[in-house]
PyMOL commands that place a pseudoatom at each C-alpha (Angstrom):
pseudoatom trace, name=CA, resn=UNK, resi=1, chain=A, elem=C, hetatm=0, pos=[-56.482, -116.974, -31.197]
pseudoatom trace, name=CA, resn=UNK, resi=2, chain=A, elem=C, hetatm=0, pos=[-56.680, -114.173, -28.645]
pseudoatom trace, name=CA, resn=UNK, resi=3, chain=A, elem=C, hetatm=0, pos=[-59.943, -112.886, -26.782]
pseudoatom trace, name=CA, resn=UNK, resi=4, chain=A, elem=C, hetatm=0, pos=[-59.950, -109.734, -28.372]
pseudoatom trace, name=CA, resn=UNK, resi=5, chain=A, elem=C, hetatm=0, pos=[-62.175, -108.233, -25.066]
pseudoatom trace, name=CA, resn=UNK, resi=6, chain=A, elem=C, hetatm=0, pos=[-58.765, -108.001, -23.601]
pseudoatom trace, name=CA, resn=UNK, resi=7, chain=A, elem=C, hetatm=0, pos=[-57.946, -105.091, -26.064]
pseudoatom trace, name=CA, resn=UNK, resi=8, chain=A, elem=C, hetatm=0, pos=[-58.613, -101.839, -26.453]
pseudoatom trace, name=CA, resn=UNK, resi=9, chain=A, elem=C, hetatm=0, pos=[-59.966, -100.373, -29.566]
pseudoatom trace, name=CA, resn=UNK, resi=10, chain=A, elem=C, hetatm=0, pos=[-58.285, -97.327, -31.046]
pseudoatom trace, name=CA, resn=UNK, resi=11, chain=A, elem=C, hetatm=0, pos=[-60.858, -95.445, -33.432]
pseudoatom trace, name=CA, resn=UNK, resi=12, chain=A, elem=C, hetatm=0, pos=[-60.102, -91.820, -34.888]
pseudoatom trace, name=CA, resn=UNK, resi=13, chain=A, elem=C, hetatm=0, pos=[-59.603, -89.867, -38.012]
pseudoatom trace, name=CA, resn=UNK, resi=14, chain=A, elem=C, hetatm=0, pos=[-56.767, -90.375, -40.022]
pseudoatom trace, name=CA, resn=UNK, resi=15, chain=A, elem=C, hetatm=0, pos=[-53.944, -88.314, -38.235]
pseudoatom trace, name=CA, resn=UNK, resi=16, chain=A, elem=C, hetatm=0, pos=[-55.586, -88.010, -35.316]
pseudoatom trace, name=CA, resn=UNK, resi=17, chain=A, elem=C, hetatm=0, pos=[-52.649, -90.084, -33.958]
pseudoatom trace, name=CA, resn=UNK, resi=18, chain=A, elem=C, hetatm=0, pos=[-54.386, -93.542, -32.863]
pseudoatom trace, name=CA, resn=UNK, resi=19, chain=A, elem=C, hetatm=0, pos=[-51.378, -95.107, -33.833]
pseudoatom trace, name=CA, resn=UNK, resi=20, chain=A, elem=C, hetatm=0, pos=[-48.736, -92.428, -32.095]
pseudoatom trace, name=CA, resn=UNK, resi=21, chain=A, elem=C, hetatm=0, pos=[-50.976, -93.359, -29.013]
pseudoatom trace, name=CA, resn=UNK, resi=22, chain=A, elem=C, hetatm=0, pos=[-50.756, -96.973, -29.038]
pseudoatom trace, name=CA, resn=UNK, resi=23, chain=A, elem=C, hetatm=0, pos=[-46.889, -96.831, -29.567]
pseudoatom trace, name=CA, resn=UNK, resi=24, chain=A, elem=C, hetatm=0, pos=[-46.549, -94.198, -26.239]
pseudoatom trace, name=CA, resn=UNK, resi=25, chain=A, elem=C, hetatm=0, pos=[-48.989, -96.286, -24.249]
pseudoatom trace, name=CA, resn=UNK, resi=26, chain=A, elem=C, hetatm=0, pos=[-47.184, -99.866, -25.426]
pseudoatom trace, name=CA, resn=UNK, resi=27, chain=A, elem=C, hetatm=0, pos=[-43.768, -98.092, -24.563]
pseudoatom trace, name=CA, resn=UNK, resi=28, chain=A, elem=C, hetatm=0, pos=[-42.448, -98.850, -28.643]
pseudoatom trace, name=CA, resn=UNK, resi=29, chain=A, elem=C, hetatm=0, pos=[-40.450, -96.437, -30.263]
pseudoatom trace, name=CA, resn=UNK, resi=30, chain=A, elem=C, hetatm=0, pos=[-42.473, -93.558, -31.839]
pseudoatom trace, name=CA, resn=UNK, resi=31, chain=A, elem=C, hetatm=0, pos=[-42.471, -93.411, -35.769]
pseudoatom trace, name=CA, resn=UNK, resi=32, chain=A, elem=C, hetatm=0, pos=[-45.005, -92.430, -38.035]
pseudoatom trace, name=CA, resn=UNK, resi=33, chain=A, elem=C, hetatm=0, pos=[-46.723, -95.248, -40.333]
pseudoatom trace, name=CA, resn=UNK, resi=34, chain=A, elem=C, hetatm=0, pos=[-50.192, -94.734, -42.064]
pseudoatom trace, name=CA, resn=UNK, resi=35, chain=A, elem=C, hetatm=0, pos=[-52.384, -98.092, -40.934]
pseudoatom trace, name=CA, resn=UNK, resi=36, chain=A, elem=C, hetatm=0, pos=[-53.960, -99.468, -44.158]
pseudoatom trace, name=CA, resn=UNK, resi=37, chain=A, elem=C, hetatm=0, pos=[-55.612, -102.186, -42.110]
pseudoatom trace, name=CA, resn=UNK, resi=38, chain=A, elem=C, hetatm=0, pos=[-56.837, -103.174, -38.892]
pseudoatom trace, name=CA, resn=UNK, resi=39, chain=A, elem=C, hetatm=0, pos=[-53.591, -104.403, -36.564]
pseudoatom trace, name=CA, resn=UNK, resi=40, chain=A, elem=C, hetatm=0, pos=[-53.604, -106.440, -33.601]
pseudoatom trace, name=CA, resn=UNK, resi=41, chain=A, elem=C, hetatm=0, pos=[-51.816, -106.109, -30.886]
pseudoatom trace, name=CA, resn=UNK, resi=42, chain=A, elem=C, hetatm=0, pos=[-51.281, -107.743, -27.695]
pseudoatom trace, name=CA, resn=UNK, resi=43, chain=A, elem=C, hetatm=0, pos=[-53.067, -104.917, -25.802]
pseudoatom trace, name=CA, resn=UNK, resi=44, chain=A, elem=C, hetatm=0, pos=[-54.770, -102.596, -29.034]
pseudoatom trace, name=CA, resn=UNK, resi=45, chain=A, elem=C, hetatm=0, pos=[-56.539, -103.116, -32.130]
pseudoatom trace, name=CA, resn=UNK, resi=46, chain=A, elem=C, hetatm=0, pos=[-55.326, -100.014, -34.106]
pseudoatom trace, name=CA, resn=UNK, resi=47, chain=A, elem=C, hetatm=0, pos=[-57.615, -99.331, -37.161]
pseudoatom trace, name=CA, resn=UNK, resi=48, chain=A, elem=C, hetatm=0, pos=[-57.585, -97.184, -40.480]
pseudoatom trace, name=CA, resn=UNK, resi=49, chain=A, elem=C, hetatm=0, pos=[-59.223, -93.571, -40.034]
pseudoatom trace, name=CA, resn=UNK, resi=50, chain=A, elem=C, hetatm=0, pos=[-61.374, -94.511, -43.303]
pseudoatom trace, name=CA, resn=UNK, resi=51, chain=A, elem=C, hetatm=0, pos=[-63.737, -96.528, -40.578]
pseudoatom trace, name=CA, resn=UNK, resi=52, chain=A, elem=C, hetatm=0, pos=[-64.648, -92.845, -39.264]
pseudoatom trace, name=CA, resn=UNK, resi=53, chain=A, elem=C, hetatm=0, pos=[-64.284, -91.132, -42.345]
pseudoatom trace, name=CA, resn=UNK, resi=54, chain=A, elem=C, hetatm=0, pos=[-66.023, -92.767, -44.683]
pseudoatom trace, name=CA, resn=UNK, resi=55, chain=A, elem=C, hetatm=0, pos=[-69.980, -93.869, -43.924]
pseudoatom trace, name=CA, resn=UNK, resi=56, chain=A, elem=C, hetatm=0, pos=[-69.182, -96.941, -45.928]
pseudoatom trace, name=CA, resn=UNK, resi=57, chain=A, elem=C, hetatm=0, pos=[-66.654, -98.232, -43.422]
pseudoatom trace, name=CA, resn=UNK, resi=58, chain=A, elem=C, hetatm=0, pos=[-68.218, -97.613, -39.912]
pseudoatom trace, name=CA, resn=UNK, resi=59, chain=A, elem=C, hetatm=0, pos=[-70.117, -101.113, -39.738]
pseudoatom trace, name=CA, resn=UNK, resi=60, chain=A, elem=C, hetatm=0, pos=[-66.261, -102.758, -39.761]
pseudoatom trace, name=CA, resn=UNK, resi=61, chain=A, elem=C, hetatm=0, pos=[-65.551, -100.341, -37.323]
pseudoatom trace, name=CA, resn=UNK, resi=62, chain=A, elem=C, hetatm=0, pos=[-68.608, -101.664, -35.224]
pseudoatom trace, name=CA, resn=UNK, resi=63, chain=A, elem=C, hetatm=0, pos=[-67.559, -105.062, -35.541]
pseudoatom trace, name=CA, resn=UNK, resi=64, chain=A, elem=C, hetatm=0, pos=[-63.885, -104.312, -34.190]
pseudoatom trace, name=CA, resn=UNK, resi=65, chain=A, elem=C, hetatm=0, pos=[-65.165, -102.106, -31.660]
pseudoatom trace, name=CA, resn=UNK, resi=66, chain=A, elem=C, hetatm=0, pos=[-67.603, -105.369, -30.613]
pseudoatom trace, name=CA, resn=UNK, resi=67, chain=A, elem=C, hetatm=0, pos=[-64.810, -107.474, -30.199]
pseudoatom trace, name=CA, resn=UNK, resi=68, chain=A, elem=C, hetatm=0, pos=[-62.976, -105.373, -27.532]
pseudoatom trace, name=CA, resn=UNK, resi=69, chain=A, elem=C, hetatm=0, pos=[-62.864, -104.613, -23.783]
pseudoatom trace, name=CA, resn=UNK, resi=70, chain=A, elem=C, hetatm=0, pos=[-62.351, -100.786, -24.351]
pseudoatom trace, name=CA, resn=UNK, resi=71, chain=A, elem=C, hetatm=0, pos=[-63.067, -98.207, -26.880]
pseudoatom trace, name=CA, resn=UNK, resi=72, chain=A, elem=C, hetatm=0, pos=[-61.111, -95.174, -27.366]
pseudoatom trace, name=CA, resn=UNK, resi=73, chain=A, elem=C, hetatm=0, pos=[-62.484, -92.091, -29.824]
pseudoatom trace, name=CA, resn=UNK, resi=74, chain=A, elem=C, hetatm=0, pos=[-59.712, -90.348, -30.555]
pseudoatom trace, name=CA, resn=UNK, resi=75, chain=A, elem=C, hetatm=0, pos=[-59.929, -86.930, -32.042]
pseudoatom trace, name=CA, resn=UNK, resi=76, chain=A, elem=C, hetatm=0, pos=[-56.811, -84.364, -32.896]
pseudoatom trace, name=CA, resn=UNK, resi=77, chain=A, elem=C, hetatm=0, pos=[-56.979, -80.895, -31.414]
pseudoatom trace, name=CA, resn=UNK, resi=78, chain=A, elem=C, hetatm=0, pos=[-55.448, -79.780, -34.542]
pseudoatom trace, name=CA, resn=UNK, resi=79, chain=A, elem=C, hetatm=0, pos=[-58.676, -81.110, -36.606]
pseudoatom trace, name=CA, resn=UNK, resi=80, chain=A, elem=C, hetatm=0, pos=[-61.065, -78.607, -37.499]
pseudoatom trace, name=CA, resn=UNK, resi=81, chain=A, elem=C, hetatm=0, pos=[-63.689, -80.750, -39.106]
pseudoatom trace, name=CA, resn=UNK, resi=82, chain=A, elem=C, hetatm=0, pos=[-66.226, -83.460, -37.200]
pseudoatom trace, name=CA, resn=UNK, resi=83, chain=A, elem=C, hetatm=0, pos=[-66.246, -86.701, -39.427]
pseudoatom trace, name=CA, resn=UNK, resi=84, chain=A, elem=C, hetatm=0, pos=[-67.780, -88.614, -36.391]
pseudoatom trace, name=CA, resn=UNK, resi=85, chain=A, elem=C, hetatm=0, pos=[-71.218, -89.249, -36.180]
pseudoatom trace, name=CA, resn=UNK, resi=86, chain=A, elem=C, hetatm=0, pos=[-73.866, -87.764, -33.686]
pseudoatom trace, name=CA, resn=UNK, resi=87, chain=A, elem=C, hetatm=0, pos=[-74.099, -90.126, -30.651]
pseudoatom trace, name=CA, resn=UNK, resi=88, chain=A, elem=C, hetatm=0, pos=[-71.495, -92.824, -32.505]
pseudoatom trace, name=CA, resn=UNK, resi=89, chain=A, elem=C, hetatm=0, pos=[-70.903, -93.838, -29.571]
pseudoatom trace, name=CA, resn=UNK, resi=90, chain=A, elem=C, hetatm=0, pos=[-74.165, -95.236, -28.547]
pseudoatom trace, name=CA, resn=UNK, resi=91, chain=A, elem=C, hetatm=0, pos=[-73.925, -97.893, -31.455]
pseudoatom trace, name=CA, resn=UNK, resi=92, chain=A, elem=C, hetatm=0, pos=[-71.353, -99.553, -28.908]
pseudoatom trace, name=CA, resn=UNK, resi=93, chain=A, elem=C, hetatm=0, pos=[-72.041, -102.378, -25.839]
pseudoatom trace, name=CA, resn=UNK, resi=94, chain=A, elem=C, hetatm=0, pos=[-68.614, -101.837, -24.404]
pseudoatom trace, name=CA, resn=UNK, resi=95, chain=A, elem=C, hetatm=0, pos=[-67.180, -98.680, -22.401]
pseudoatom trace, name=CA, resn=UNK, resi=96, chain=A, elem=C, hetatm=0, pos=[-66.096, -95.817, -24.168]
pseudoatom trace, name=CA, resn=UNK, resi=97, chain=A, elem=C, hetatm=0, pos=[-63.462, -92.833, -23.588]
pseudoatom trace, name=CA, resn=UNK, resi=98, chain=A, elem=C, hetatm=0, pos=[-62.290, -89.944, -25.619]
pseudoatom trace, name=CA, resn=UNK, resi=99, chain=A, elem=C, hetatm=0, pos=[-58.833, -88.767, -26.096]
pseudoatom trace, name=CA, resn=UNK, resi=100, chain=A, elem=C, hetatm=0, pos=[-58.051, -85.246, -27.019]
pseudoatom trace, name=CA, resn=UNK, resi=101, chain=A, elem=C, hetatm=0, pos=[-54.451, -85.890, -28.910]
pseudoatom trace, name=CA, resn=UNK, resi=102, chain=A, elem=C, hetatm=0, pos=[-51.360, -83.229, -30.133]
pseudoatom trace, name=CA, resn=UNK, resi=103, chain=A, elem=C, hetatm=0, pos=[-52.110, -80.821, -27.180]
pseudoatom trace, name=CA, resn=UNK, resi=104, chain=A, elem=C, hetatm=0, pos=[-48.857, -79.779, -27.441]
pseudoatom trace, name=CA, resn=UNK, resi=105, chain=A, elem=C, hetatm=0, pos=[-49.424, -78.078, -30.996]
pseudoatom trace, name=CA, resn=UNK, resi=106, chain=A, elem=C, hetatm=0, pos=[-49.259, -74.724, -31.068]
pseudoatom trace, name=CA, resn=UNK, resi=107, chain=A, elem=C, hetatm=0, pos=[-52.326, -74.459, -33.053]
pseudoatom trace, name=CA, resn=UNK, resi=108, chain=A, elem=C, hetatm=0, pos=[-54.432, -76.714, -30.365]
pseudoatom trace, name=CA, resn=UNK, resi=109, chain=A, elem=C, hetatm=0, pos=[-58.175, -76.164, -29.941]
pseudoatom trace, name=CA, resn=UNK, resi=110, chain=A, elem=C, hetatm=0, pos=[-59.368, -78.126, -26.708]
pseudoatom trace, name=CA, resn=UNK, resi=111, chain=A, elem=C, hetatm=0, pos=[-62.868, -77.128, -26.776]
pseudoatom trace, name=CA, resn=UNK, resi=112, chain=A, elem=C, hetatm=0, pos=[-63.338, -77.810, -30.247]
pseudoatom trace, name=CA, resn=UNK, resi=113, chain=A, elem=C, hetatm=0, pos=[-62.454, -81.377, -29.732]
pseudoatom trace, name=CA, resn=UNK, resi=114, chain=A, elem=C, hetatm=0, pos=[-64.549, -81.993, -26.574]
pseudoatom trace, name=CA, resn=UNK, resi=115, chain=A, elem=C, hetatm=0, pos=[-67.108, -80.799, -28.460]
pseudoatom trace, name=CA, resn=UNK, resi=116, chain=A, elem=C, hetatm=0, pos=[-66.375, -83.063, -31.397]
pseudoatom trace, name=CA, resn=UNK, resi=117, chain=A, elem=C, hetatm=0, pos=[-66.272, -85.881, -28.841]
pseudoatom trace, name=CA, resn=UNK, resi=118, chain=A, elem=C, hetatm=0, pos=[-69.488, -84.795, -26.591]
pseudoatom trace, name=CA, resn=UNK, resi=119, chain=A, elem=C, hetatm=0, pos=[-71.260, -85.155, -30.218]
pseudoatom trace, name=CA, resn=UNK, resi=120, chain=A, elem=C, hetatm=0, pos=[-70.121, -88.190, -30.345]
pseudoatom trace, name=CA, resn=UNK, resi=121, chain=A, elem=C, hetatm=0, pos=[-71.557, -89.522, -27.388]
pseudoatom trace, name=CA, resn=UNK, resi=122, chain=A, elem=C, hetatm=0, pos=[-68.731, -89.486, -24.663]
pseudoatom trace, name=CA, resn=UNK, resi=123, chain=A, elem=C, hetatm=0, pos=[-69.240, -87.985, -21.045]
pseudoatom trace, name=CA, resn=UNK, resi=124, chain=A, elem=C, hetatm=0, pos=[-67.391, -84.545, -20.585]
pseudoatom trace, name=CA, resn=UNK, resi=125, chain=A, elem=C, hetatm=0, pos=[-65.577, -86.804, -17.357]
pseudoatom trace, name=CA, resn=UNK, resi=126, chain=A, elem=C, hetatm=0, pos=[-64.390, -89.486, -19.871]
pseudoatom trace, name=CA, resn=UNK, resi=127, chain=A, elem=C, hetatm=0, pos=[-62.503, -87.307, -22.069]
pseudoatom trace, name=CA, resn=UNK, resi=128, chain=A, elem=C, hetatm=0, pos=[-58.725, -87.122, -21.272]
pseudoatom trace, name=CA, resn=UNK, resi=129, chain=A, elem=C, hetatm=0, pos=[-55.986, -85.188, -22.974]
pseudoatom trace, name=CA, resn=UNK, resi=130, chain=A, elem=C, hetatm=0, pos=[-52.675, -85.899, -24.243]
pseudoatom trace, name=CA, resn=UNK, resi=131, chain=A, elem=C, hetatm=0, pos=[-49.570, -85.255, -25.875]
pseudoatom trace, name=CA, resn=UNK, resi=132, chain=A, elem=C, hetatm=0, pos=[-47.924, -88.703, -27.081]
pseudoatom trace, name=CA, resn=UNK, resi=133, chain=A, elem=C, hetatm=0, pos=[-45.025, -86.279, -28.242]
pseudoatom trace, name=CA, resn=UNK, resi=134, chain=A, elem=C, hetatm=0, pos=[-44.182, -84.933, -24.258]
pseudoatom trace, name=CA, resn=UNK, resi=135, chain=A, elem=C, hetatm=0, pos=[-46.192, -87.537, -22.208]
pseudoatom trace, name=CA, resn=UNK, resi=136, chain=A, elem=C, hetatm=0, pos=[-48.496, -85.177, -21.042]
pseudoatom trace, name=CA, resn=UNK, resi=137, chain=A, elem=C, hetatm=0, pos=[-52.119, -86.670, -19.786]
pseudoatom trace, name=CA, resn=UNK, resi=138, chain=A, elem=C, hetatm=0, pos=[-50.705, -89.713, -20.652]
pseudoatom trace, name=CA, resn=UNK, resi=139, chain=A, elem=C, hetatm=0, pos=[-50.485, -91.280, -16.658]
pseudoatom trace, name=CA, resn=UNK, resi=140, chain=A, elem=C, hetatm=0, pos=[-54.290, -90.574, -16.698]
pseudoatom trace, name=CA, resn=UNK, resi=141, chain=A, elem=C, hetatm=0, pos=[-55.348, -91.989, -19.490]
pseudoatom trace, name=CA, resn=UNK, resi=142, chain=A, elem=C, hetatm=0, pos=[-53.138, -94.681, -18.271]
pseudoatom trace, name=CA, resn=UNK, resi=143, chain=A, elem=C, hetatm=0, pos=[-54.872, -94.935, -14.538]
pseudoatom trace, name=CA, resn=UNK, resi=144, chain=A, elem=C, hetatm=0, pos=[-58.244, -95.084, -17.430]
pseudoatom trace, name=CA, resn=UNK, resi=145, chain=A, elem=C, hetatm=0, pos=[-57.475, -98.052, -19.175]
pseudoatom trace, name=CA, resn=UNK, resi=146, chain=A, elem=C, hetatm=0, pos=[-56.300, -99.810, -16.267]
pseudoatom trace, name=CA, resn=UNK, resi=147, chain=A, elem=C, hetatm=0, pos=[-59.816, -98.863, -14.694]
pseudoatom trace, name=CA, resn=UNK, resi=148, chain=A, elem=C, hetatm=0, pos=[-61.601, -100.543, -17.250]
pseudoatom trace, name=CA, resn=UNK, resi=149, chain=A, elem=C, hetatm=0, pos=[-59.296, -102.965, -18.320]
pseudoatom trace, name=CA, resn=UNK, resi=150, chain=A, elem=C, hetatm=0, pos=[-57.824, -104.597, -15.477]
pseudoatom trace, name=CA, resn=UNK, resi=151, chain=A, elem=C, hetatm=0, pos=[-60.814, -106.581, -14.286]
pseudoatom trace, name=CA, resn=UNK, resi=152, chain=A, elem=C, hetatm=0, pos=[-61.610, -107.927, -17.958]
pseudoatom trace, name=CA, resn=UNK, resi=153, chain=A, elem=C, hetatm=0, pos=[-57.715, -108.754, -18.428]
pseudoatom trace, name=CA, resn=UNK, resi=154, chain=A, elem=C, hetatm=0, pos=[-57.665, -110.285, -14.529]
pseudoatom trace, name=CA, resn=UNK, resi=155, chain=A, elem=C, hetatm=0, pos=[-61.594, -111.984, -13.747]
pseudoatom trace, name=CA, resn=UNK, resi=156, chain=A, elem=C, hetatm=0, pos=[-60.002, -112.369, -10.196]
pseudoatom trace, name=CA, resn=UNK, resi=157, chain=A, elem=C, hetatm=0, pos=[-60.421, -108.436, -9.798]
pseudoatom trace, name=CA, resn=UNK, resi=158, chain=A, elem=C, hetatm=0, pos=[-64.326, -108.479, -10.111]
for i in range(1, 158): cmd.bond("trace and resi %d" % i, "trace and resi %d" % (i + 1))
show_as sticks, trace
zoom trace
């Protein structure tokens, strides 16, 4: 079985594109599928939104978050409602970042979801934005993950 600390956790709302993400980062070919379970991946562990959604969930989403190098909280700029809760983030021992997704959309509200992800706990600096659609923000995110990935992946880097 894999060491799971050489993944990165993707945790969001449903649609807040988690999945879209993973495919753009893994360079797969983008289509939509709704994840009804947690997925592993050679380099992600993609889960459901219901582990954010619903209060019921979030201890699974603590124990996949546990087992990883990296978390990302992903929020959609399209979202108008918080379902994360206050200082979430906190509840973790590994690093954490925030990605702001669909800033391409027309009806995009940035400061919305930095707020959304500020409540949840995440540094205004760790917060990058994207658009797995165009690309955009996707190198830094990129240059991120690589940050705090590559000497957990790679020991020799330490």
């Amino acid at each position: 079985m894999a060491n799971n600390k050489k993944r990165v956790a993707l945790i969001g709302k449903i649609s807040s594109g988690k999945t879209t993400l993973k495919q753009r980062l893994s360079n797969e070919e983008m289509k939509y599928s709704k994840t009804q379970m947690v997925s592993y991946f050679d380099d992600f562990i993609d889960t459901p939104g219901e582990f954010i959604e619903l209060p019921f969930f979030s201890r699974q989403a603590i124990n996949i978050a546990c087992d990883a190098g990296l978390l990302i909280m992903v929020v959609s700029c399209v979202d108008s409602q918080n379902s994360i809760p206050p200082n979430f983030i906190h509840t973790f021992n590994i690093p954490a970042i925030g990605v702001i997704t669909k800033i391409d959309h027309q009806d995009c509200n940035i400061k919305r979801s930095r707020n959304f992800l500020a409540y949840a706990g995440i540094k205004p600096k760790n917060i990058y934005e994207v658009s797995s659609e165009t690309g955009a923000g996707i190198e830094a995110l990129e240059e991120a993950i690589h940050h705090y990935m590559d000497p957990i992946r790679n020991p020799n880097l330490k």
